[in-house]
N, C-alpha and C positions, 0 to 999 in steps of 0.2 A: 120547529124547523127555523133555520136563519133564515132572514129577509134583508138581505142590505140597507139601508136609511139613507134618503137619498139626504144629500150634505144640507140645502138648504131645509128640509125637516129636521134636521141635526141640531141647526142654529137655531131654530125655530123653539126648538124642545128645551135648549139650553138657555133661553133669553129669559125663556117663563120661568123654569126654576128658580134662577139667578134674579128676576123680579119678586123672587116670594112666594109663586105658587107649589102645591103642593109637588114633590116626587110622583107620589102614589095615583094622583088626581093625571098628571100630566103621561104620565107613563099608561093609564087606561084609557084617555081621549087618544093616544098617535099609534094606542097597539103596541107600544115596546114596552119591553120590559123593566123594573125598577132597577133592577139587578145593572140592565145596559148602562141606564143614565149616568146612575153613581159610577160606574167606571168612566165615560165620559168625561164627568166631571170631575172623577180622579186623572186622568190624563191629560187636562186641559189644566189643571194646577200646576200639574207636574212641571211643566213646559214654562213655567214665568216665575219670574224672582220677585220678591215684595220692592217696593220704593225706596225704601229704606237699605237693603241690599244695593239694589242699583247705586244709589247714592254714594255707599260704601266704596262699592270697587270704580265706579266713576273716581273717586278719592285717589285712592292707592294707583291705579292707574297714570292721573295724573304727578304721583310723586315717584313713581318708577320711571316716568318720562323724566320727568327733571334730574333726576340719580344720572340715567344713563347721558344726558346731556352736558352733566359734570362733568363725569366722567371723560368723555368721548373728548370735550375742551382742555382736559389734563393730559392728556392718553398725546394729542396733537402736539400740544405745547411742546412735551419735553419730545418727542419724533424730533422737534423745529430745532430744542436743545443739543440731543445730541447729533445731532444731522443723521444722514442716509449712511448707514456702513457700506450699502454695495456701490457706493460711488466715492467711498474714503479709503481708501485700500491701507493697512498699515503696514 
């Protein structure tokens, strides 16, 4: 039968693993099953990108800011060039 796992036993479960101790060992002292943890701990992967990812799009990020800043300082200029057509009637 399912048992809900109160959050703070959750964390509890997840610190020991992630220090080293056993699945098998920690999953028979809190009563849950092995089966539970490793999903768990597959869903709690899931969720976060490695450093080196971060880094990554941190990167691109900042050179898609600078593109569209070019951009946007070109895009102006010539607006300034060719003036306002709705206020130059020909």
């Amino acid at each position: 039968m399912f048992k809900p796992v109160n959050p703070e036993v959750k964390a509890e479960i997840l610190t020991k693993v992630k220090s080293g101790e056993k699945v098998a060992a920690v999953a028979a002292q809190y009563g849950v099953s092995e089966k539970t943890i490793y999903t768990w701990l597959s869903r709690k992967a899931m969720g976060t990108i490695s450093l080196l990812e971060y880094n990554r799009l941190k990167n691109e990020n900042s050179q898609l800011k600078q593109i569209i800043g070019v951009l946007t300082f070109e895009l102006e200029k010539s607006k300034k060039k060719k003036g306002n057509p709705r206020f130059n009637p020909v």
